[in-house]
Each structure stands twice: as structure tokens, then as C-alpha cells.
N, C-alpha and C positions, 0 to 999 in steps of 0.2 A: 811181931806182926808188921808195924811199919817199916822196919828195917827188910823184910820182905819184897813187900811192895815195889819201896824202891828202889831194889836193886832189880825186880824186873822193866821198869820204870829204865833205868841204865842198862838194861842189856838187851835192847833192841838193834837187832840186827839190819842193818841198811844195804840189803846187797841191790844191786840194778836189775832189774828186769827189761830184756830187750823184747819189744811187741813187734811182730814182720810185718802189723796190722796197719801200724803207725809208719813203716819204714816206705811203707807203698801208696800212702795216700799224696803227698807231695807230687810224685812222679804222676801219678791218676790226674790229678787238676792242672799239673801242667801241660799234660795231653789235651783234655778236653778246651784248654785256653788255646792253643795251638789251632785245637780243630772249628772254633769259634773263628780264630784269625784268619785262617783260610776260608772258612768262608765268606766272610767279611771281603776279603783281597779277593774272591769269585767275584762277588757282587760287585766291586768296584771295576773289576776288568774287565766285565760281562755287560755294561754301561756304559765306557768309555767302545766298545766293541759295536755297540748297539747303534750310541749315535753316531758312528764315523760310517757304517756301515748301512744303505738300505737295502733291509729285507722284509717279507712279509711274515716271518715270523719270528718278528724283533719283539710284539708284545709277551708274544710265550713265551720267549726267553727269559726276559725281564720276569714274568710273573714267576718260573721255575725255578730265576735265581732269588726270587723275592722269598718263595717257599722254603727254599735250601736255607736262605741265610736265617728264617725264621726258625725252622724247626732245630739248623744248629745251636742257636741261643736256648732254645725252650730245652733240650738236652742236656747242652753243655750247664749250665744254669739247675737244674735238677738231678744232675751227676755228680756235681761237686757238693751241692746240701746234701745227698744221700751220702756222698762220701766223709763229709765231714762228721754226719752227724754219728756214721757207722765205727 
């Protein structure tokens, strides 16, 4: 009976299993960092654009690009935990 045991004990088979699941989550975060960045580089452009320029709808600019750069974060930030945790 022990001699059983262990020899199933030693013939455990180690083959690799390859997941497409794991294969795609790297490339997903580095999109969504990406799409972070650019927003980010909107916001910055869209500022220096702002003050060098006077118009009368420099504050809705601002606020639109404040939006964008916000809800990219809350996305990007919420895309990558679902993705990781998925």
C-alpha cells in the first residue's frame, strides 16, 4: 500500500498549460496606460493652448478636458483591476 502511494506521489505529470486568458491581459493594461497617457498629454496641450490663446470658451475647454482626463483615470484605473483580477 505505501509503495503505491508513492509511486503515484512520483508520477505526477508536469505538462504546461498555455491560458490565451493570461496571454491578453498585459497588452489590455498597456492599452489602457496608453489611453490614460493621452489623456493626460490632452490636458497638458489643451492648457498651454488655453493660456496663450484668448477665447470665450477657454473655461469649457478646460472643464471638458478636465472631464476627459478624469473619466480616463476612473476607467483606465477600473479596467485594469477587472482585468487583473479576471
Amino acid at each position: 500500500m505505501e509503495e503505491s502511494i508513492f509511486e503515484q506521489i512520483l508520477s505526477v505529470d508536469w505538462s504546461p498549460s498555455i491560458s490565451f486568458g493570461g496571454m491578453f491581459k498585459l497588452p489590455l493594461i498597456l492599452v489602457l496606460i496608453v489611453c490614460i497617457f493621452y489623456a493626460f498629454m490632452l490636458s497638458l496641450r489643451t492648457k498651454i493652448l488655453v493660456d496663450t490663446v484668448e477665447s470665450e470658451g477657454n473655461i469649457k475647454i478646460k472643464i471638458l478636458v478636465f472631464i476627459n482626463l478624469l473619466v480616463s483615470l476612473i476607467i483606465g484605473v477600473v479596467g485594469t483591476i477587472i482585468i487583473v483580477l479576471a
